[in-house]
PDB file as gemmi writes it, atoms N, CA and C in Angstrom:
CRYST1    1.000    1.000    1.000  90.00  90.00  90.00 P 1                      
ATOM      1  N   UNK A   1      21.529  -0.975 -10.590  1.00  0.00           N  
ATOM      2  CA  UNK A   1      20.954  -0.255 -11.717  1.00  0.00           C  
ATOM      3  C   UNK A   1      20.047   0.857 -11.198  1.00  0.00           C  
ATOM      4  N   UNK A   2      20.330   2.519 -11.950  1.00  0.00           N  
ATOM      5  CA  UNK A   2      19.511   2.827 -11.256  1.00  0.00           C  
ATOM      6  C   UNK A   2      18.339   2.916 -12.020  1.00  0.00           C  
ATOM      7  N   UNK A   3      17.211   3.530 -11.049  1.00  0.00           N  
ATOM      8  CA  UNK A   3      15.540   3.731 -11.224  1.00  0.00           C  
ATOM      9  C   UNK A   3      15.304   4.765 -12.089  1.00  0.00           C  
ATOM     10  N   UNK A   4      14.220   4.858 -12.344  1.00  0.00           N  
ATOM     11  CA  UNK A   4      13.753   6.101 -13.373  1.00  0.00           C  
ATOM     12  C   UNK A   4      13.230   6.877 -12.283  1.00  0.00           C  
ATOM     13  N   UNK A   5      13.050   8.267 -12.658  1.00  0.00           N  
ATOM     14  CA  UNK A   5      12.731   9.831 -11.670  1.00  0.00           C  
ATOM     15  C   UNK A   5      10.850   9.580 -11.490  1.00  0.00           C  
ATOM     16  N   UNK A   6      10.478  10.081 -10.458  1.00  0.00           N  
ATOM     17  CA  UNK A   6       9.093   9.599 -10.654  1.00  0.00           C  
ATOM     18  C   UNK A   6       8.851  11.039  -9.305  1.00  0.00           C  
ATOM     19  N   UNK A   7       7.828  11.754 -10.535  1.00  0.00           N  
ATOM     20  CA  UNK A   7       7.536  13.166  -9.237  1.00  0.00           C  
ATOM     21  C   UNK A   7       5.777  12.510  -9.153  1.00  0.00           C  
ATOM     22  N   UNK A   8       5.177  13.041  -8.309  1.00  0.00           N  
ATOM     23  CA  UNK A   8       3.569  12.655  -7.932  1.00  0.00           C  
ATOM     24  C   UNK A   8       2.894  13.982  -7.594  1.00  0.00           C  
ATOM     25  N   UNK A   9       2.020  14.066  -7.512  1.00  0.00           N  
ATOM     26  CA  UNK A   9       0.836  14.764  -6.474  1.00  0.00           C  
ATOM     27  C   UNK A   9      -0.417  14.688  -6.393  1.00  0.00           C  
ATOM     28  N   UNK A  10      -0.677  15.122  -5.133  1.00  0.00           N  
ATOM     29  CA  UNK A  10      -1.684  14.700  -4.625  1.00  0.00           C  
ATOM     30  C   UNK A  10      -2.544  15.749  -3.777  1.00  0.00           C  
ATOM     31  N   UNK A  11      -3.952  15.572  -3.419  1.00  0.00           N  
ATOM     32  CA  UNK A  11      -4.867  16.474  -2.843  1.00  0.00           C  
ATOM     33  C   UNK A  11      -4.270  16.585  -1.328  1.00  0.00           C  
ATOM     34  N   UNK A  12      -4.261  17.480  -0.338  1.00  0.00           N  
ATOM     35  CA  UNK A  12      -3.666  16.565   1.456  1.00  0.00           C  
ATOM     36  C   UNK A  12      -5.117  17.409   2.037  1.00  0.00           C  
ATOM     37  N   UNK A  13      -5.206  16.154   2.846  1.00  0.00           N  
ATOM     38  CA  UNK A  13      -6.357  16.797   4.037  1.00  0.00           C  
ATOM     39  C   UNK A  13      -5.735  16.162   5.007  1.00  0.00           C  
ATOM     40  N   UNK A  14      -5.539  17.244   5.994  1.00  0.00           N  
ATOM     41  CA  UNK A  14      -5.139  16.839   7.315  1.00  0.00           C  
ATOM     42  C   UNK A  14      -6.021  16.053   8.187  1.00  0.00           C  
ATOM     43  N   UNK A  15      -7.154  16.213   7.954  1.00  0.00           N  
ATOM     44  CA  UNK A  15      -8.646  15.688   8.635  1.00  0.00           C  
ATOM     45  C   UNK A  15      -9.199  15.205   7.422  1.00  0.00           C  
ATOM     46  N   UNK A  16     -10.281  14.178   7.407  1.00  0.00           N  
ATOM     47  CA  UNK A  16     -11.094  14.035   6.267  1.00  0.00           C  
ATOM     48  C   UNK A  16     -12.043  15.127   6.142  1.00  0.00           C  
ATOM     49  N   UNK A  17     -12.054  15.337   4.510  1.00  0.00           N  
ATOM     50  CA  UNK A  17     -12.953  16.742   4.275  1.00  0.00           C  
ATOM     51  C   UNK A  17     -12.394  17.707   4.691  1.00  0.00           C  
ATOM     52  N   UNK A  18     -10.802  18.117   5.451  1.00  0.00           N  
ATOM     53  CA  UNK A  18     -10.665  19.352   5.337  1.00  0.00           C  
ATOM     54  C   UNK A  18      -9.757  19.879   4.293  1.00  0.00           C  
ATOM     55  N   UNK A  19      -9.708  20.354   3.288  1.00  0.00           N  
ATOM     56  CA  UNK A  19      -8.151  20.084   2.237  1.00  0.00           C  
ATOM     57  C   UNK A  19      -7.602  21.703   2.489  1.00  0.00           C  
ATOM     58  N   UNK A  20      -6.346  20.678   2.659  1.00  0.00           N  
ATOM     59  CA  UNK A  20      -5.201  21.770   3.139  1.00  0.00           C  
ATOM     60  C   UNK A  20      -4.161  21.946   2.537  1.00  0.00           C  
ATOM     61  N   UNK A  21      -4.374  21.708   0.941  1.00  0.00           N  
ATOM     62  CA  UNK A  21      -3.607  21.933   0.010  1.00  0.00           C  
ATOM     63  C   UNK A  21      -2.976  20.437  -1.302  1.00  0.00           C  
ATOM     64  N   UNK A  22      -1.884  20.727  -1.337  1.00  0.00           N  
ATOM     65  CA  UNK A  22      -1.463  19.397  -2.005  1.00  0.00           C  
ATOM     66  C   UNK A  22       0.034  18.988  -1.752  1.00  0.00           C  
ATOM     67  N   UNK A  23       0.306  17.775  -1.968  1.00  0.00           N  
ATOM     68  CA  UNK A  23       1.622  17.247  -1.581  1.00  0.00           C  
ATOM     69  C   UNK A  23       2.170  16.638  -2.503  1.00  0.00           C  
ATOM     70  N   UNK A  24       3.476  16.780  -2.815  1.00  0.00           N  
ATOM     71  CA  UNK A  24       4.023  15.942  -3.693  1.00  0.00           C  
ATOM     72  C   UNK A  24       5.219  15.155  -3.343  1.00  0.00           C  
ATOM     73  N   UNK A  25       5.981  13.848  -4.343  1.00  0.00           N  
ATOM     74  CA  UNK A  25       7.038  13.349  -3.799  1.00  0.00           C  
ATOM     75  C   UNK A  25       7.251  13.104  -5.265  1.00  0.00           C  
ATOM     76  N   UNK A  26       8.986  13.578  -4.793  1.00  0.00           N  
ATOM     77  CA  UNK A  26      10.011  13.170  -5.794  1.00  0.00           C  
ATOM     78  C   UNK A  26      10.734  11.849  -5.981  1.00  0.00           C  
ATOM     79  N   UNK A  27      10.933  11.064  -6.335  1.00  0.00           N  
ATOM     80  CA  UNK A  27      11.934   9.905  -6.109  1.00  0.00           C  
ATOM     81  C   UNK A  27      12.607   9.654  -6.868  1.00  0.00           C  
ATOM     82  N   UNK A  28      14.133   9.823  -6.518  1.00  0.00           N  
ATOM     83  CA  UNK A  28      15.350  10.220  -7.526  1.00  0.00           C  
ATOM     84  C   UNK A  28      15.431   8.751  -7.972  1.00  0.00           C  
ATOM     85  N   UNK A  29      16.555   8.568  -9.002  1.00  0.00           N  
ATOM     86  CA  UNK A  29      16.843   7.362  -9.193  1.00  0.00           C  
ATOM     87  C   UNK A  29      17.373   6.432  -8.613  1.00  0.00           C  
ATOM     88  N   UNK A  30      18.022   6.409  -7.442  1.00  0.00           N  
ATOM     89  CA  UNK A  30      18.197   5.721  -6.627  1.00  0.00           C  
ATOM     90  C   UNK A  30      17.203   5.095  -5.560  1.00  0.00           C  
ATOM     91  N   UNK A  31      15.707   5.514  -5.615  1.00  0.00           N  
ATOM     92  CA  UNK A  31      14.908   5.383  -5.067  1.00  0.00           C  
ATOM     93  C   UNK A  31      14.630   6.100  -3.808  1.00  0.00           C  
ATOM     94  N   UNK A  32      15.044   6.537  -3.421  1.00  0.00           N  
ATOM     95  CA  UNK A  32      15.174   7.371  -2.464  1.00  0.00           C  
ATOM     96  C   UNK A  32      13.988   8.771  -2.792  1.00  0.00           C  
ATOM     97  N   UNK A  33      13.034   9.121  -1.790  1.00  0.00           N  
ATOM     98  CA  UNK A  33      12.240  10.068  -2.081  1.00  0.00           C  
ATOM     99  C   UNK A  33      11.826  11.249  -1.177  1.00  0.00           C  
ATOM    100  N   UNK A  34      11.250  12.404  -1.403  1.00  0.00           N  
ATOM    101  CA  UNK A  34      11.029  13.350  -0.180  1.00  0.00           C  
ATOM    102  C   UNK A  34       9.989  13.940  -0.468  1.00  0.00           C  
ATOM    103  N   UNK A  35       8.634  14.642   0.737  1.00  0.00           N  
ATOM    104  CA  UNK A  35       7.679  15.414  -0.075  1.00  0.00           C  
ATOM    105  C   UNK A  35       7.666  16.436   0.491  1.00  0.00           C  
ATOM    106  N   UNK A  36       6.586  16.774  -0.037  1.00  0.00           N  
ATOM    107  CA  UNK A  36       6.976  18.860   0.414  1.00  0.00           C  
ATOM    108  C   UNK A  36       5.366  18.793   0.261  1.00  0.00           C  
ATOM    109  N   UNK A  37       4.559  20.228   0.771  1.00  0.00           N  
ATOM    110  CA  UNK A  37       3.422  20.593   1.114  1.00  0.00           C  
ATOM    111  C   UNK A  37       3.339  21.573   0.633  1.00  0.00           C  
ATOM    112  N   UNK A  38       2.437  21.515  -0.572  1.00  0.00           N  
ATOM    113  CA  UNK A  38       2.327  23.616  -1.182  1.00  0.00           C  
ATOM    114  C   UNK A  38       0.645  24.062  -1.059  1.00  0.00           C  
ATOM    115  N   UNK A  39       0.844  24.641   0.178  1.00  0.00           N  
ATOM    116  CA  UNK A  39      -0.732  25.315   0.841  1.00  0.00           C  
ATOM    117  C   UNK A  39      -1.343  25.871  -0.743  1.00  0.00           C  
ATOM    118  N   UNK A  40      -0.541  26.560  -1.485  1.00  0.00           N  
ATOM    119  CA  UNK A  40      -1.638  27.245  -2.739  1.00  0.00           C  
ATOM    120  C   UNK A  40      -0.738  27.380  -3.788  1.00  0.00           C  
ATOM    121  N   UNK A  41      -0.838  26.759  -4.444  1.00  0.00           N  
ATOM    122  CA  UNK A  41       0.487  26.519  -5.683  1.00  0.00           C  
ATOM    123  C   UNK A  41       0.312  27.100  -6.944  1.00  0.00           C  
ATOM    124  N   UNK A  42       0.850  27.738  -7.575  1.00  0.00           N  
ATOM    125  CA  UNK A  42       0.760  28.104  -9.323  1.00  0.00           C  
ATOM    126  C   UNK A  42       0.740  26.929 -10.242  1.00  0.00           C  
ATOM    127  N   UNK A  43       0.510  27.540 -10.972  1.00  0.00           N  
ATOM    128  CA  UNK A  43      -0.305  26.407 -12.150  1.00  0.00           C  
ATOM    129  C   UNK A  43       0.950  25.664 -13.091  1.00  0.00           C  
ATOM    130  N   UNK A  44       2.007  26.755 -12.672  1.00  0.00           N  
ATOM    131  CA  UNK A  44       3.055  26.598 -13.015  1.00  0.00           C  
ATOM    132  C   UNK A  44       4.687  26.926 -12.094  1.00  0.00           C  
ATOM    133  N   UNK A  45       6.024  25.989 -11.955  1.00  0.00           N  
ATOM    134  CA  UNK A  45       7.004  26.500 -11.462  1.00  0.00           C  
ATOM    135  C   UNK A  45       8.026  26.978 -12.179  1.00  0.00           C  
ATOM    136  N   UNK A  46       7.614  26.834 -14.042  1.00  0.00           N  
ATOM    137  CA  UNK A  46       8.823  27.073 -14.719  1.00  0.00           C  
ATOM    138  C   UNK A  46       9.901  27.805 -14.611  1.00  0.00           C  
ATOM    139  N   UNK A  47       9.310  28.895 -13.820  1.00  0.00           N  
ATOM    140  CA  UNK A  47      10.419  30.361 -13.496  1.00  0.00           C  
ATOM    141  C   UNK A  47      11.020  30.146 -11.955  1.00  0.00           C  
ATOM    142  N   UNK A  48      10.558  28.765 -11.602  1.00  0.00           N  
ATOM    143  CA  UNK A  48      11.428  28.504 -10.301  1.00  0.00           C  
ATOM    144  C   UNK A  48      12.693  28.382 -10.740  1.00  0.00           C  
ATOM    145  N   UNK A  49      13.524  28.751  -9.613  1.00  0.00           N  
ATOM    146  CA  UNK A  49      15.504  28.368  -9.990  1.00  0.00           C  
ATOM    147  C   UNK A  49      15.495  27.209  -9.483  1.00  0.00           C  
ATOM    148  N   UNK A  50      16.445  26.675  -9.732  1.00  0.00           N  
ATOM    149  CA  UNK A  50      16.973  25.587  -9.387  1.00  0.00           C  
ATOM    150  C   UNK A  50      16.672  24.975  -7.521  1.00  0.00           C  
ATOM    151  N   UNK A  51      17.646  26.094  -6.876  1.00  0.00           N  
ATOM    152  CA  UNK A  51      18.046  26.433  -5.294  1.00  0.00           C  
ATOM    153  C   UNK A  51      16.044  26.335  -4.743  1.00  0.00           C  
ATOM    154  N   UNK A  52      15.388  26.942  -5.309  1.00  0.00           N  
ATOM    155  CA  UNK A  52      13.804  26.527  -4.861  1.00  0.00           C  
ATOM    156  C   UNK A  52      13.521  25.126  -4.841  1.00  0.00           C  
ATOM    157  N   UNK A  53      13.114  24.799  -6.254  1.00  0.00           N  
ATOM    158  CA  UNK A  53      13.168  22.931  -6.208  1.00  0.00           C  
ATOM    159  C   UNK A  53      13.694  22.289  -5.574  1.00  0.00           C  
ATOM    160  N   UNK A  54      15.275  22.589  -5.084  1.00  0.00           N  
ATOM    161  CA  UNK A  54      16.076  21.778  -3.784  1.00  0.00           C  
ATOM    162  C   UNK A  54      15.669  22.054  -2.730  1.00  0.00           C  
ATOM    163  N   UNK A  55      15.420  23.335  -2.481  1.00  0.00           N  
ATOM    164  CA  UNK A  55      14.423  23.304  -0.974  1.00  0.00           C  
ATOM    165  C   UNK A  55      13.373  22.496  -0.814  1.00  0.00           C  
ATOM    166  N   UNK A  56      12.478  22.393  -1.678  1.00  0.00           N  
ATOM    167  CA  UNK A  56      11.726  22.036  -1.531  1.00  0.00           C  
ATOM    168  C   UNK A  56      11.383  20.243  -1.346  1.00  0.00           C  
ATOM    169  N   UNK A  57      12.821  19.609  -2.165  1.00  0.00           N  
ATOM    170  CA  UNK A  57      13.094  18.452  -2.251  1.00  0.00           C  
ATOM    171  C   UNK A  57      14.263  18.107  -2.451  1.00  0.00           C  
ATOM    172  N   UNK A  58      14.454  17.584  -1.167  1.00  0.00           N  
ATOM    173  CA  UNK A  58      16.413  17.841  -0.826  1.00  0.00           C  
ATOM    174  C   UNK A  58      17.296  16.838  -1.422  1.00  0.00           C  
ATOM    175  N   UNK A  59      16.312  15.523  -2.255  1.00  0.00           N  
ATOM    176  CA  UNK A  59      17.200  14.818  -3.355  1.00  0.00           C  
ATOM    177  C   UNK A  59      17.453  15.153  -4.703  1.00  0.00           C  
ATOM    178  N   UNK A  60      17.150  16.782  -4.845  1.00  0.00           N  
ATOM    179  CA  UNK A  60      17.199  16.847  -6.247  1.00  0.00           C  
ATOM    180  C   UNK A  60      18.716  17.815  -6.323  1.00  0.00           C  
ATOM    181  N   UNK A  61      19.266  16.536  -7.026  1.00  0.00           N  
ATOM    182  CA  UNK A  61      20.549  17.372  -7.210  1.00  0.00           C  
ATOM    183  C   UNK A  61      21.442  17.622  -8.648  1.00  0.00           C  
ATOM    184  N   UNK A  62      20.469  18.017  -9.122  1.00  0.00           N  
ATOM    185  CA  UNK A  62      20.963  18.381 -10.708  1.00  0.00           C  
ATOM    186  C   UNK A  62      19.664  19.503 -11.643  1.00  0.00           C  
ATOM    187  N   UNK A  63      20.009  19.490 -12.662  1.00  0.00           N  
ATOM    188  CA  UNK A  63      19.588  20.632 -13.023  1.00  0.00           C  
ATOM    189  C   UNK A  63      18.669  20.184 -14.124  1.00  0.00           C  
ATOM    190  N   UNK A  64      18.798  18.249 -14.643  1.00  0.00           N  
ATOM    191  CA  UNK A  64      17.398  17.090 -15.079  1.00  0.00           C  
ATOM    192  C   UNK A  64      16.961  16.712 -13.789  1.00  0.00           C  
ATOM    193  N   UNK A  65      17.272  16.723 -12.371  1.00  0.00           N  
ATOM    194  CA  UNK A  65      15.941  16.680 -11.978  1.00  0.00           C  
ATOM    195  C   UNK A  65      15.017  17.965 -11.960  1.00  0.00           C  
ATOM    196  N   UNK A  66      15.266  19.247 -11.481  1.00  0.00           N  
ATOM    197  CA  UNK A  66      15.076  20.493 -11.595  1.00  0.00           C  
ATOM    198  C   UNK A  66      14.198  20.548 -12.710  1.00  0.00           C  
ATOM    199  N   UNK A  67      14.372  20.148 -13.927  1.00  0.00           N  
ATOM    200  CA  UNK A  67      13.701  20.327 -16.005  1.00  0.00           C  
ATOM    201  C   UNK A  67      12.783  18.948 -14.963  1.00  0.00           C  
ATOM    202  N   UNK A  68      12.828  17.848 -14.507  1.00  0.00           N  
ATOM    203  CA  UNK A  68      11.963  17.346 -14.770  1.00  0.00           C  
ATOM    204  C   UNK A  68      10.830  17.669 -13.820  1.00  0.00           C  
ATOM    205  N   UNK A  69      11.267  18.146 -12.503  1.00  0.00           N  
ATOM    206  CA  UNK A  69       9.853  18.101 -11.816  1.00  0.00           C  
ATOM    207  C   UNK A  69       9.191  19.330 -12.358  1.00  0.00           C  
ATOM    208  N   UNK A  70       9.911  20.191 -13.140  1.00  0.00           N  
ATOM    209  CA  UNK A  70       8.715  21.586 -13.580  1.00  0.00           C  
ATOM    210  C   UNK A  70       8.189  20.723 -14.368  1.00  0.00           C  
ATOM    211  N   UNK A  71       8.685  19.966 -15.213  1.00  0.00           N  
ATOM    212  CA  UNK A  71       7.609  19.634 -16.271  1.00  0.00           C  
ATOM    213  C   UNK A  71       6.325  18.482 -15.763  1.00  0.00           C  
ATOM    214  N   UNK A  72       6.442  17.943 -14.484  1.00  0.00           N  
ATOM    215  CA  UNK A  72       5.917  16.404 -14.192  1.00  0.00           C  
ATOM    216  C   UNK A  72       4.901  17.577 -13.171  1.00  0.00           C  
ATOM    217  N   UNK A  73       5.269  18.530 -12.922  1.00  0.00           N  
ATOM    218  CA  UNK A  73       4.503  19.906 -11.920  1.00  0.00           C  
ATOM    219  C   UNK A  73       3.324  20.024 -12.698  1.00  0.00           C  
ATOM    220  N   UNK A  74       4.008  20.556 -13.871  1.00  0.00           N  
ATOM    221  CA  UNK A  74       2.521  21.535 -14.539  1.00  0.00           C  
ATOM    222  C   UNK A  74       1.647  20.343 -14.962  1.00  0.00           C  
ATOM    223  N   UNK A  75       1.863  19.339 -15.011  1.00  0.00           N  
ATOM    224  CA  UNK A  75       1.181  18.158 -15.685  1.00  0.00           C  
ATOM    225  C   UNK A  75       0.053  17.579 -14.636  1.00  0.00           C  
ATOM    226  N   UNK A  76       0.944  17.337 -13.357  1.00  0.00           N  
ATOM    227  CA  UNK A  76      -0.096  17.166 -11.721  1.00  0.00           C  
ATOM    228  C   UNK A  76      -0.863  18.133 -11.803  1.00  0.00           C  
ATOM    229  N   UNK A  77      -0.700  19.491 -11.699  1.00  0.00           N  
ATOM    230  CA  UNK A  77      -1.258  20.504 -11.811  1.00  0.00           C  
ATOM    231  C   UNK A  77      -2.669  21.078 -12.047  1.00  0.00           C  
ATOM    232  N   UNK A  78      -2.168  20.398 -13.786  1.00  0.00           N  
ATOM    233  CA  UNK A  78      -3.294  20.681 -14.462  1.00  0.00           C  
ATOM    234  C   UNK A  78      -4.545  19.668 -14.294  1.00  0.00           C  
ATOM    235  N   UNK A  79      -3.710  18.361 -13.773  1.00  0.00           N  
ATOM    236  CA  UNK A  79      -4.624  16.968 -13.469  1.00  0.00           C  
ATOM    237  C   UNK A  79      -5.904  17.465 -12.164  1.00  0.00           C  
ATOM    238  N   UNK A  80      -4.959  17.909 -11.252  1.00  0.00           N  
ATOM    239  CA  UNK A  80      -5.596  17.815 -10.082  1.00  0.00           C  
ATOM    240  C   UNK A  80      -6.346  19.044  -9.626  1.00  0.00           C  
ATOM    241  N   UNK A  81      -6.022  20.559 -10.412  1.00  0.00           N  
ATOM    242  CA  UNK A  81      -7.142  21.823 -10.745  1.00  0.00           C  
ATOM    243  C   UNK A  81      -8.494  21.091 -11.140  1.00  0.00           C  
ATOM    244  N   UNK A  82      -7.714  20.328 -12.338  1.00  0.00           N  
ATOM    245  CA  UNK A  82      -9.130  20.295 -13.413  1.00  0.00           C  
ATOM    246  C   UNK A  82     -10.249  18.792 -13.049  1.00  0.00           C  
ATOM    247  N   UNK A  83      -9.944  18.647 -10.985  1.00  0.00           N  
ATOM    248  CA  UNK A  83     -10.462  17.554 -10.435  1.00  0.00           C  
ATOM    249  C   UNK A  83     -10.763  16.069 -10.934  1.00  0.00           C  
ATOM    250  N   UNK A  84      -9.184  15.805 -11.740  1.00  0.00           N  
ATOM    251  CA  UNK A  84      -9.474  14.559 -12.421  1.00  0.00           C  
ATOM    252  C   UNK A  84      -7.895  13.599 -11.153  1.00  0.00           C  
ATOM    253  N   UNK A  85      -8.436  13.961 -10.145  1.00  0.00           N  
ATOM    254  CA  UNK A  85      -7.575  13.048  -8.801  1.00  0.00           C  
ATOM    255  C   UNK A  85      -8.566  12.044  -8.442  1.00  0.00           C  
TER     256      UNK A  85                                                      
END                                                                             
């Protein structure tokens, strides 16, 4: 059976106290997951294509995962700007 889609993010400090941006992970329904590192990110990816999101996370292979991590994006986003991590 498969899993439900589950995107995350998070603050990254390479050192404690140094923050070097944020990280996220995708995990398709099969469970299977990958993360990626965005040094300074927009508040939003809606106007990302598709071919970006797969770079960025090489299990996303459709065009509902693509709709879902913009939408599970701006939501981390807004969580972790507005320092509620």
């Amino acid at each position: 059976m498969a899993g439900r889609l589950k995107f995350e993010m998070w603050r990254y400090e390479s050192k404690p106290g140094e923050f070097n941006g944020f990280k996220s992970r995708f995990t398709d329904g099969n469970g299977k997951y990958t993360e990626s590192w965005w040094s300074n990110p927009s508040r939003s990816i809606d106007h990302a294509h598709h071919a970006y999101i797969a770079d960025r996370h090489r299990n996303v292979k459709s065009g509902r995962h693509s709709d879902f991590i913009k939408q599970r994006y701006k939501l981390e986003m807004s969580r972790l700007r507005d320092g509620q991590d």
